[in-house]
N, CA, C and O of each residue as an XYZ file, in Angstrom:
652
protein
N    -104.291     76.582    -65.960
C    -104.127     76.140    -64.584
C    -102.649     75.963    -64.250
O    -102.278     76.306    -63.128
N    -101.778     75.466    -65.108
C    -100.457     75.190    -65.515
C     -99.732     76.652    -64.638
O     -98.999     76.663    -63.649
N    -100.169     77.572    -65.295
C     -99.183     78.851    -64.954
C     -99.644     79.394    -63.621
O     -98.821     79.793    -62.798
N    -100.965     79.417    -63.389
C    -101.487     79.863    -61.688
C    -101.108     78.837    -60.972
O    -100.844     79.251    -59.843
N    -100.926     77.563    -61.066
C    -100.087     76.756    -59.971
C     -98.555     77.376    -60.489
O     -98.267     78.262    -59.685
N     -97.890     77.294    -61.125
C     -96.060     77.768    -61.122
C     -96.089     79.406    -60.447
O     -95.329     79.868    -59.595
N     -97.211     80.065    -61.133
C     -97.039     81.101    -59.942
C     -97.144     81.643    -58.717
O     -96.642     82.638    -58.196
N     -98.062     80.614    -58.264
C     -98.086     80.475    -57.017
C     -96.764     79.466    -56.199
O     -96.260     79.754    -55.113
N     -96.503     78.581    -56.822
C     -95.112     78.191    -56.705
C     -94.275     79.140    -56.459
O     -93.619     79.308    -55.431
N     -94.301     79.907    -57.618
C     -93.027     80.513    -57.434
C     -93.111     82.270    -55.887
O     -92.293     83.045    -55.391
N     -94.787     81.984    -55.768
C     -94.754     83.348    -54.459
C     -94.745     82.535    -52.992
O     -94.008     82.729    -52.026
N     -95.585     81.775    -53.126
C     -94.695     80.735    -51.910
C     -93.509     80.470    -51.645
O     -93.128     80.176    -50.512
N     -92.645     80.551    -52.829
C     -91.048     80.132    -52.656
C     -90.300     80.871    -52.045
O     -89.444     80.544    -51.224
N     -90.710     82.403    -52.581
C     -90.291     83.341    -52.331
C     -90.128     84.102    -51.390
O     -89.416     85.098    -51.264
N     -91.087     83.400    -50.462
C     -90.991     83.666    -49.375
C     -90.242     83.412    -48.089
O     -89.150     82.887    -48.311
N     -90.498     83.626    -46.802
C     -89.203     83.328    -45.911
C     -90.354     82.223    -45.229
O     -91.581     82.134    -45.274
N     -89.306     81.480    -44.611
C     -90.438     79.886    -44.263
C     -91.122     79.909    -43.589
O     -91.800     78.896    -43.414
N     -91.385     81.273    -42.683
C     -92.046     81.379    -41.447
C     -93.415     81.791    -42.385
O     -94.464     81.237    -42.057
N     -93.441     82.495    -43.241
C     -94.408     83.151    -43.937
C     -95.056     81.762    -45.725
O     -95.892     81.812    -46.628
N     -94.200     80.997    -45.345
C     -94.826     80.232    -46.222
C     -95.815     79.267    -46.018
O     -96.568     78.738    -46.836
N     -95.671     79.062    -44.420
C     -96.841     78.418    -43.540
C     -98.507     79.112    -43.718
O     -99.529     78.449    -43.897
N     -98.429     80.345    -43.627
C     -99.432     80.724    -44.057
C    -100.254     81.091    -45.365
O    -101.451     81.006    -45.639
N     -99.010     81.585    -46.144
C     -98.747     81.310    -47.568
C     -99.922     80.449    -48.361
O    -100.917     80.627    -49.064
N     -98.681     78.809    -47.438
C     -99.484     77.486    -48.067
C    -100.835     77.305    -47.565
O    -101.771     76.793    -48.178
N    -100.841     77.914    -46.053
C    -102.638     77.576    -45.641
C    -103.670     78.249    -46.484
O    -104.749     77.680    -46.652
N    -103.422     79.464    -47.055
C    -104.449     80.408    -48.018
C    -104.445     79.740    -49.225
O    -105.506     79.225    -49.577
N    -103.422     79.637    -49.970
C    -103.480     78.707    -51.300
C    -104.344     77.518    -51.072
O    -105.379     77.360    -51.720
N    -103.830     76.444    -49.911
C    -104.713     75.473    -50.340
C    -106.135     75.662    -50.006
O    -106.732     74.593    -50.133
N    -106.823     76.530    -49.665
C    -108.127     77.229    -49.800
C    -108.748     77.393    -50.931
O    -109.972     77.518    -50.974
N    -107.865     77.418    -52.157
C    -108.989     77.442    -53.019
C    -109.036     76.209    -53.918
O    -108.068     75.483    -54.143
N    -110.189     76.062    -54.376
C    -110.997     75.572    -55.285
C    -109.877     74.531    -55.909
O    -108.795     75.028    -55.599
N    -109.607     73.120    -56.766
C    -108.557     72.820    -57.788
C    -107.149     72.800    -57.017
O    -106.441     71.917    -57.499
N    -106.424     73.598    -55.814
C    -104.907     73.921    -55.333
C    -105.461     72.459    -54.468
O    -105.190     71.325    -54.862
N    -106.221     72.736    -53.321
C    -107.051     71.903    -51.897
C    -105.419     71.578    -51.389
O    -104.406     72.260    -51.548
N    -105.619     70.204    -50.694
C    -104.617     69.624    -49.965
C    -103.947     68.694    -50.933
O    -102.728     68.585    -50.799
N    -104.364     68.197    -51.618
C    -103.309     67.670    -52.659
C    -101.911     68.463    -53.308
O    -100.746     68.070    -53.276
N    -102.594     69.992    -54.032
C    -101.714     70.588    -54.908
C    -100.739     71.161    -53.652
O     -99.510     71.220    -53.629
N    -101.598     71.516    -52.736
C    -100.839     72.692    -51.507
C     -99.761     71.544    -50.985
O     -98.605     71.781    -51.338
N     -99.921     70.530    -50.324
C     -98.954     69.639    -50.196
C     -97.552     69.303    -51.404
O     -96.430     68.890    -51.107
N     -97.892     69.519    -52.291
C     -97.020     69.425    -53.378
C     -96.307     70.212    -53.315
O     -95.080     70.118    -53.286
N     -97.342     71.667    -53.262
C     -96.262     73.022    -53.601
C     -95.858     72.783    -52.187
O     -95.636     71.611    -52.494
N     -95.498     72.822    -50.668
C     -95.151     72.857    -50.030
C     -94.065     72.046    -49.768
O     -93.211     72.548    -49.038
N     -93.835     70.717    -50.246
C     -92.669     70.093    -50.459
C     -91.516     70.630    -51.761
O     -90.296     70.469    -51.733
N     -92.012     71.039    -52.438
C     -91.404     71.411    -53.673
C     -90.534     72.695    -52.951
O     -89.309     72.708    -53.070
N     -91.307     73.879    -52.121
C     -90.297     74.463    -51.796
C     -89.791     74.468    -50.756
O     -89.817     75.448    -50.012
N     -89.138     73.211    -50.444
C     -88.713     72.745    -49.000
C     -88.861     72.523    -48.107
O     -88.053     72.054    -47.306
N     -90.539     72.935    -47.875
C     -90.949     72.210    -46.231
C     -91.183     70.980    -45.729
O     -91.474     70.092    -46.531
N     -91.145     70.830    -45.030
C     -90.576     69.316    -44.285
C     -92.294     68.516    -44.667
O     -93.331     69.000    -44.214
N     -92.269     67.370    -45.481
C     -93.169     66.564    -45.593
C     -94.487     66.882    -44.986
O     -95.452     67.269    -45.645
N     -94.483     66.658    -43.380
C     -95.831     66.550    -42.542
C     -96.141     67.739    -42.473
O     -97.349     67.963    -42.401
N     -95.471     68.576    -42.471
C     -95.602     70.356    -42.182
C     -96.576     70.436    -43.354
O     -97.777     70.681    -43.238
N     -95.803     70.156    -44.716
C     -96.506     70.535    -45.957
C     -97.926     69.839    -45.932
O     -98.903     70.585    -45.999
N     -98.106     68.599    -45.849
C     -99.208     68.069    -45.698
C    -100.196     68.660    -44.753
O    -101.278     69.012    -45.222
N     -99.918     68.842    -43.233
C    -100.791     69.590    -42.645
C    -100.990     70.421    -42.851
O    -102.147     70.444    -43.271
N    -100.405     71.697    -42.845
C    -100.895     72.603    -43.487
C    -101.977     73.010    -44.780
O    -102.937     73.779    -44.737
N    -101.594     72.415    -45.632
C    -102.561     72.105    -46.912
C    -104.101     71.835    -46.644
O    -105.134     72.469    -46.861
N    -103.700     70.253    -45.912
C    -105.087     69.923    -45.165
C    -106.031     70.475    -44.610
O    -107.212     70.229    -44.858
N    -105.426     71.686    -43.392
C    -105.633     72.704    -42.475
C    -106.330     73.569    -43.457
O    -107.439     73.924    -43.057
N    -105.922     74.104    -44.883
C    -106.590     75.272    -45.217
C    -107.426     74.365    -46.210
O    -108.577     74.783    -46.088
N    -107.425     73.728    -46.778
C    -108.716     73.047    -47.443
C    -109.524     72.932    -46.681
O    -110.650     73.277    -47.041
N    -109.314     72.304    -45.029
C    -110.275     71.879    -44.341
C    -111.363     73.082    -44.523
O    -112.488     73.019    -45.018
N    -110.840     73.923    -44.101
C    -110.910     75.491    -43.458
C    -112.066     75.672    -44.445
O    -113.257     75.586    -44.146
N    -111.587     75.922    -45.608
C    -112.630     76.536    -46.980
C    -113.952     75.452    -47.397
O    -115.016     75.673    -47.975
N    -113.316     74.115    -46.785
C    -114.514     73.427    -47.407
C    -115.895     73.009    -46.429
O    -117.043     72.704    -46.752
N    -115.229     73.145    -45.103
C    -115.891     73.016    -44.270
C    -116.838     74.766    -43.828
O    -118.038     74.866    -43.571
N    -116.071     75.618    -43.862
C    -117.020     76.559    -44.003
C    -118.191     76.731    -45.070
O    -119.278     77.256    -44.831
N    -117.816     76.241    -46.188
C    -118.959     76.525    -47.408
C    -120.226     74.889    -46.929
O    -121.447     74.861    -47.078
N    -119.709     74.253    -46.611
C    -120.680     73.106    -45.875
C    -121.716     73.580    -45.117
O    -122.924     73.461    -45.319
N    -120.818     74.428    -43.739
C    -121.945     74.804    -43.162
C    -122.864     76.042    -43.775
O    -123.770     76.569    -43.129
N    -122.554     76.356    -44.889
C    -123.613     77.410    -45.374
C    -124.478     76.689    -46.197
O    -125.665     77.014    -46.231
N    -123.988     75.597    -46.982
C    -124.775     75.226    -47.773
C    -126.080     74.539    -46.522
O    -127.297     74.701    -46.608
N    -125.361     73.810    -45.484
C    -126.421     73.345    -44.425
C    -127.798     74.424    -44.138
O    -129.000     74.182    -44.028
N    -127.067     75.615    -44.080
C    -127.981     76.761    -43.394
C    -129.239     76.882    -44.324
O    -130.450     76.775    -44.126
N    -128.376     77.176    -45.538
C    -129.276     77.458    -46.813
C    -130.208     76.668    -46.968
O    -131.271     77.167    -47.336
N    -130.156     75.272    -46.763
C    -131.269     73.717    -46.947
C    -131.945     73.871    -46.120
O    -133.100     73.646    -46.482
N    -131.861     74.205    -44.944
C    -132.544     73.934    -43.719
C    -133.231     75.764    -43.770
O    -134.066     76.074    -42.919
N    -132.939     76.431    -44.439
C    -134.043     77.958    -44.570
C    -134.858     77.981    -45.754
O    -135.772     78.780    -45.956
N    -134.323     76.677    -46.855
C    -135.406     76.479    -48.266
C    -136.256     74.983    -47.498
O    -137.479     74.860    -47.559
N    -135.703     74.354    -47.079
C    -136.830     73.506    -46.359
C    -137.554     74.399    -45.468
O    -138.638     74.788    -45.903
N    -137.178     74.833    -44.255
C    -138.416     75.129    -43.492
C    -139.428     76.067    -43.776
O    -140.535     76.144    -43.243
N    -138.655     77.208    -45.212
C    -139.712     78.301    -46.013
C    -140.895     77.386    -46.390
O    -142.074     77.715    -46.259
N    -140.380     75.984    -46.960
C    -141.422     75.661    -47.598
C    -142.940     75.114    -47.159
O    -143.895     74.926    -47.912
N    -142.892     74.970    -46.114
C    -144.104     75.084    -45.086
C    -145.060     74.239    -45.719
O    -146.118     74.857    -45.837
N    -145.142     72.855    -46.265
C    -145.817     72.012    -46.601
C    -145.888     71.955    -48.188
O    -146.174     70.926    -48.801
N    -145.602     73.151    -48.771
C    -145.226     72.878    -50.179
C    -145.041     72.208    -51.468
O    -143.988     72.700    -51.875
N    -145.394     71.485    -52.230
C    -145.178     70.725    -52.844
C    -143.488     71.309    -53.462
O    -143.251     72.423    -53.929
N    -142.400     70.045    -53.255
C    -141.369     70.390    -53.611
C    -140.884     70.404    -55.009
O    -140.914     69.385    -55.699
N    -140.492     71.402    -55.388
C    -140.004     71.682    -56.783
C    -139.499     70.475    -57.799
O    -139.100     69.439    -57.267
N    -139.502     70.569    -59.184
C    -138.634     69.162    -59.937
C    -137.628     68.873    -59.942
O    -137.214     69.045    -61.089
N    -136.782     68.452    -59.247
C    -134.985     68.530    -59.173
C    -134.842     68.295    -60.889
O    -135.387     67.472    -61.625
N    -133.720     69.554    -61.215
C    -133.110     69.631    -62.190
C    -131.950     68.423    -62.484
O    -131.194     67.962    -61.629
N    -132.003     68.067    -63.785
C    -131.041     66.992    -64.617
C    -130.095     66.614    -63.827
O    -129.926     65.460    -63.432
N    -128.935     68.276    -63.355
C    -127.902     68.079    -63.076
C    -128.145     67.293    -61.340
O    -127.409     66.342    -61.077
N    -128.902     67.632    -60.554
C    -129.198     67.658    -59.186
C    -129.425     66.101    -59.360
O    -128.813     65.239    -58.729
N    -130.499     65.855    -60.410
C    -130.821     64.161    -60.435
C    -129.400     63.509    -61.072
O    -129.510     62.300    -60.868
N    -128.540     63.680    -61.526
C    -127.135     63.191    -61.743
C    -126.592     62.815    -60.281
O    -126.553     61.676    -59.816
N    -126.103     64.219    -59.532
C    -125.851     64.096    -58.613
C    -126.524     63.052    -57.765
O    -125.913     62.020    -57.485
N    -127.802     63.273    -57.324
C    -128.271     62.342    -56.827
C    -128.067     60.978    -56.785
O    -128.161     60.290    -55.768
N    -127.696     60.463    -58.246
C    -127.765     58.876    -59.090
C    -126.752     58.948    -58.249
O    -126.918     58.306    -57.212
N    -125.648     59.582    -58.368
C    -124.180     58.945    -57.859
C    -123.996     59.118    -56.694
O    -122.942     58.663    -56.251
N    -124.860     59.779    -55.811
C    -124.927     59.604    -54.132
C    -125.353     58.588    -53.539
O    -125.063     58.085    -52.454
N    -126.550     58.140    -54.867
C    -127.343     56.724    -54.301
C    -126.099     55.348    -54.489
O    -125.907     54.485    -53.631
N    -125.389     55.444    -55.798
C    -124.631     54.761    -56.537
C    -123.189     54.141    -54.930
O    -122.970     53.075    -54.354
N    -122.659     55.426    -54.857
C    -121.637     55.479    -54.145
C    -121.789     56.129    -52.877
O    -120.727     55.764    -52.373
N    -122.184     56.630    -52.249
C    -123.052     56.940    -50.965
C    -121.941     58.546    -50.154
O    -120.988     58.574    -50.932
N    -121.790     59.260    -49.502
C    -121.617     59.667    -49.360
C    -119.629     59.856    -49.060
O    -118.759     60.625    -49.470
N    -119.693     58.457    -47.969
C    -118.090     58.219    -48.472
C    -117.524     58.283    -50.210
O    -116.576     58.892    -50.705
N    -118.408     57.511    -50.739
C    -117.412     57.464    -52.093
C    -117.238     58.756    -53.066
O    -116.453     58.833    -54.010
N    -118.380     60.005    -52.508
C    -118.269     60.761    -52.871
C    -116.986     61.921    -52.756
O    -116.264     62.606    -53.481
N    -117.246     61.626    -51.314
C    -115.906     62.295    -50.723
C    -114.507     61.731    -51.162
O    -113.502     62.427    -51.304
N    -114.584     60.284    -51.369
C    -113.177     60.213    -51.604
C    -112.871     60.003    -53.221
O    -111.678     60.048    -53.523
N    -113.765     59.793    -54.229
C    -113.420     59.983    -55.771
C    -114.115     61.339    -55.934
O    -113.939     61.680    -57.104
N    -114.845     62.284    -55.257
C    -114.903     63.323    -56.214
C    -113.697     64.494    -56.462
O    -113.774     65.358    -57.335
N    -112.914     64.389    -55.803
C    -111.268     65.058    -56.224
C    -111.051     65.001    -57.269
O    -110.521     65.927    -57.882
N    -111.480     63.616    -57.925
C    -110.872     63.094    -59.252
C    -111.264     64.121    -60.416
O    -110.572     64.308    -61.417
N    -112.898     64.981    -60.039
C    -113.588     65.723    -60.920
C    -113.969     67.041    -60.875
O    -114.103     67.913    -61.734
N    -114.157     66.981    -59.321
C    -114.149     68.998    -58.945
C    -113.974     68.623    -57.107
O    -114.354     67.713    -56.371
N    -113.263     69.767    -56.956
C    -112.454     70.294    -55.545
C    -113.862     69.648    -54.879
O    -114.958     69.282    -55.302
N    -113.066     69.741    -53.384
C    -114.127     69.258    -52.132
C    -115.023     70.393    -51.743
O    -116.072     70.289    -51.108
N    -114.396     71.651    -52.271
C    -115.138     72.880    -51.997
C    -116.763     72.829    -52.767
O    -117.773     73.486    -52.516
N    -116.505     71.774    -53.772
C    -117.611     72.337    -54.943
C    -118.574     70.893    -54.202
O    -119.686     71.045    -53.696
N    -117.943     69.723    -54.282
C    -118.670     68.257    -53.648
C    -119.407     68.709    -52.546
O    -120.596     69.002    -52.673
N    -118.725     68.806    -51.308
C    -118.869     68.801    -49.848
C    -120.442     69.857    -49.972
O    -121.495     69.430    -49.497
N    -120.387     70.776    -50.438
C    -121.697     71.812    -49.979
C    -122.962     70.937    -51.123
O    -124.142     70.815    -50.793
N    -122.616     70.617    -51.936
C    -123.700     70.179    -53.175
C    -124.181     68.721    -52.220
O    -125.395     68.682    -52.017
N    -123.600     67.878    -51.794
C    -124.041     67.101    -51.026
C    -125.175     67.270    -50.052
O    -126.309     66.791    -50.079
N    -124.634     68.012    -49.249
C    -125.353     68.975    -48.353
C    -126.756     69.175    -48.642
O    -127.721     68.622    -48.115
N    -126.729     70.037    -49.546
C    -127.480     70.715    -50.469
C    -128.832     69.542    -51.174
O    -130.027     69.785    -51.008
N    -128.279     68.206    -52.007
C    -129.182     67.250    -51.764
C    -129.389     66.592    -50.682
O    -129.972     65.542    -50.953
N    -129.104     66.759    -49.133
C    -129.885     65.963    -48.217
C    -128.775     65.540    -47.652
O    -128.984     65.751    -46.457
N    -127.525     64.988    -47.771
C    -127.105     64.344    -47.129
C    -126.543     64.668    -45.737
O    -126.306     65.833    -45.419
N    -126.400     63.970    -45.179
C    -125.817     63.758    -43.450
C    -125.009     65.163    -42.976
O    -123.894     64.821    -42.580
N    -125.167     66.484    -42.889
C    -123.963     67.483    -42.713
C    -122.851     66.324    -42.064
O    -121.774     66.001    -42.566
N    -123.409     65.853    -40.901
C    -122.692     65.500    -40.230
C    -121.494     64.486    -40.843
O    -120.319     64.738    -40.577
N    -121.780     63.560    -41.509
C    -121.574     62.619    -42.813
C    -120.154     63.361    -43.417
O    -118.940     63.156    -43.410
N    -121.144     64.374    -43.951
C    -120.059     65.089    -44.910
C    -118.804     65.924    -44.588
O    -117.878     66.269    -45.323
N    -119.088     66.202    -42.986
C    -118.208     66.627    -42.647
C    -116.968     65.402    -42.237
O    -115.739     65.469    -42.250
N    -117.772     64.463    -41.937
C    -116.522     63.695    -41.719
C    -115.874     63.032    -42.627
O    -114.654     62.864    -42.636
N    -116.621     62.644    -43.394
C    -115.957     62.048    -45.172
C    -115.118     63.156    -45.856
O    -114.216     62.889    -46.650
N    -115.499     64.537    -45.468
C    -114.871     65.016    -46.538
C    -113.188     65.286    -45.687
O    -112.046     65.258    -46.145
N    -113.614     65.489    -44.569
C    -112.394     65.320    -43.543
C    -111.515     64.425    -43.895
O    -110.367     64.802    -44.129
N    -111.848     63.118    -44.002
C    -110.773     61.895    -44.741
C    -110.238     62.048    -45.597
O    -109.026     61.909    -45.762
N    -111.131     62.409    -46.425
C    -110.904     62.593    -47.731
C    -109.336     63.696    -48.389
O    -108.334     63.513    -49.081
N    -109.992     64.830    -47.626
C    -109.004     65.985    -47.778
C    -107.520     65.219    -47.182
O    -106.682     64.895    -48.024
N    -107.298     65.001    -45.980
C    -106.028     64.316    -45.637
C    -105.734     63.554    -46.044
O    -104.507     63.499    -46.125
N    -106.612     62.190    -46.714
C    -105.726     61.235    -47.562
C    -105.699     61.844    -48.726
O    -104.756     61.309    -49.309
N    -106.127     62.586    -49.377
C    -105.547     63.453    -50.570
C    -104.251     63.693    -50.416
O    -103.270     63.188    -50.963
N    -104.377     64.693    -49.443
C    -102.823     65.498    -48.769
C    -101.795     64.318    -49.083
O    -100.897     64.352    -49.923
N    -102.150     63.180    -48.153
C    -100.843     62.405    -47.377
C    -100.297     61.938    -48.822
O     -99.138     61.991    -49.233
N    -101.673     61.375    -49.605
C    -101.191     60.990    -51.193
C    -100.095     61.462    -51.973
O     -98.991     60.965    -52.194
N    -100.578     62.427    -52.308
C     -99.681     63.945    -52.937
C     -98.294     64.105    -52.678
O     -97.335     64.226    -53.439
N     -98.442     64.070    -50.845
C     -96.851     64.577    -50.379
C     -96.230     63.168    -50.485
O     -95.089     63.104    -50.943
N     -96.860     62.022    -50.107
C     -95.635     61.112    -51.133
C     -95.489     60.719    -52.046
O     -94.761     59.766    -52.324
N     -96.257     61.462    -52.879
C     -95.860     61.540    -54.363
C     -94.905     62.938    -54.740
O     -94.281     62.916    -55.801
N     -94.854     63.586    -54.261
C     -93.914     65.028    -54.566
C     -92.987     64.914    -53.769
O     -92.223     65.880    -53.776
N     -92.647     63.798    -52.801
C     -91.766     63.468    -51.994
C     -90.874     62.576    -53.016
O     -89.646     62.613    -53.085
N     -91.746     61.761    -53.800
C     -90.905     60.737    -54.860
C     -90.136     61.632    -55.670
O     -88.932     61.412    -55.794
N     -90.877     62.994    -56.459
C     -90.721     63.435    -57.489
C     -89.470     64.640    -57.041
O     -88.699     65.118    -57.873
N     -89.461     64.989    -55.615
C     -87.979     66.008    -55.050
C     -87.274     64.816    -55.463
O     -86.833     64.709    -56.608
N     -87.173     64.094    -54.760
C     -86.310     62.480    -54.886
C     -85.614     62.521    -56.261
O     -84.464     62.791    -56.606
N     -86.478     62.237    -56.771
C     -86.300     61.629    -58.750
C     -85.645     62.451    -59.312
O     -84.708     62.041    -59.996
N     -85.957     64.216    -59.209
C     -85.554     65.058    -59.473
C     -83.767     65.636    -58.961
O     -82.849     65.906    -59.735
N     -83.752     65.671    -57.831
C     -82.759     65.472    -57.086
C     -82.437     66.576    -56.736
O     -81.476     66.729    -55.982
């Protein structure tokens, strides 16, 4: 992970600043980079704090909120297939998930599951067991920007420290 973040560092850098805006919006699209790392790399190669942060935000939003609404689509075409059905055994992992939705509810999901896998992977699996689209879209919304804002003043410390 070490070397696909420095190399992406280093093609963002490389670029001219007008083109690193978009750059940083595609990177923080995926999976593990989100608005945390993209905010980082975006201060690291000189863009102005809030720039870096929004931006980041902007393309996490982008990726995580699109896979939301599919996972929505998908629940709502395996629910209504099932036409009275007796519903299947939720698997181990699904009843895990579950425990810790009941545990910590949909906010807390959104805002500690960073700690364990991207919002890309949380935000739709939520979904996916039942919860609120609506919910999730807005938790994970928080979530992603206070990530961001986190990050950039922490890579704001670390230009600093560094000098």
């Amino acid at each position: 992970m070490g070397d696909f973040f420095l190399q992406l560092l280093q093609f963002v850098g490389n670029l001219e600043s007008w083109q690193q805006i978009g750059a940083l919006l595609l990177v923080s699209a995926i999976p593990f980079i989100e608005s945390y790392l993209g905010s980082f790399m975006g201060i690291l190669v000189g863009m102005e704090s809030i720039v870096a942060v929004a931006v980041a935000s902007v393309g996490n939003a982008i990726s995580t909120f699109l896979l939301i609404a599919g996972a929505g689509r998908a629940r709502s075409a395996v629910v209504n297939g099932r036409q009275g059905a007796a519903a299947p055994t939720p698997s181990k992992r699904r009843q895990k998930v579950a425990k810790y939705m009941e545990r910590f509810g949909v906010p807390g999901v959104s805002l500690l599951g960073p700690l364990a896998l991207p919002s890309q992977f949380t935000g739709p699996t939520m979904v996916a067991i039942g919860a609120s689209t609506r919910s999730v879209y807005v938790w994970m919304g928080i979530s992603i920007v206070a990530w961001g804002v986190l990050f950039g003043f922490f890579s704001h410390l670390v230009v600093g420290w560094i000098g």
